[in-house]
C-alpha positions in Angstrom: 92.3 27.8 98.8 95.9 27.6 97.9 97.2 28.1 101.0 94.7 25.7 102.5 96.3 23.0 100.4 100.0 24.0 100.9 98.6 23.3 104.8 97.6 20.1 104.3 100.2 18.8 102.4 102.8 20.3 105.3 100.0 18.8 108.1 101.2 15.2 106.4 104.4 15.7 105.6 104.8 16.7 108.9 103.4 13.6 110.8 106.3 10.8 110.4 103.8 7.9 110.6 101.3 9.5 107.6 104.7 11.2 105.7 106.3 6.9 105.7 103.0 5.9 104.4 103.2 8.7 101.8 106.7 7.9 100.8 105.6 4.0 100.3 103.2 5.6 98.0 105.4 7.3 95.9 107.8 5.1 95.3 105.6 2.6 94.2 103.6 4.6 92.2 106.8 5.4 90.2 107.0 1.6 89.1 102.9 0.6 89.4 100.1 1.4 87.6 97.5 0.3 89.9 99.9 1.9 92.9 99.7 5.6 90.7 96.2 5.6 90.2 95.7 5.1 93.9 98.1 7.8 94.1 96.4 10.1 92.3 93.1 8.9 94.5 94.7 9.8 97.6 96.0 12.8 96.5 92.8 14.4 94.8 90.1 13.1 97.7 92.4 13.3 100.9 94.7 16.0 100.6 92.7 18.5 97.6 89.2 17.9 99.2 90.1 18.2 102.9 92.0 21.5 101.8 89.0 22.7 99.5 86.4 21.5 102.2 88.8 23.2 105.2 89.0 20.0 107.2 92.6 19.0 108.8 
């Protein structure tokens, strides 16, 4: 499962459109509230479940 994660994460990071809205995240997460805990959404469903479920 692990390695299914590490995947996912790259399969973002990778994808320059996806990777600018994850960077928008971040940094606004570092100064937000509401913007972390959307974060931390994102993060467990779309990246955690699609890896633990095995969907791109």
């Amino acid at each position: 499962m692990g390695g299914a994660r590490v995947r996912t994460c790259l399969e973002v990071w990778g994808d320059e459109g996806r990777r600018a809205r994850m960077l928008a995240m971040l940094r606004s997460a570092m100064t937000n509230g509401r913007a972390g805990a959307r974060l931390r959404e994102f993060v467990t469903v779309a990246l955690f479940g699609r890896a633990r479920t095995g969907r791109p």
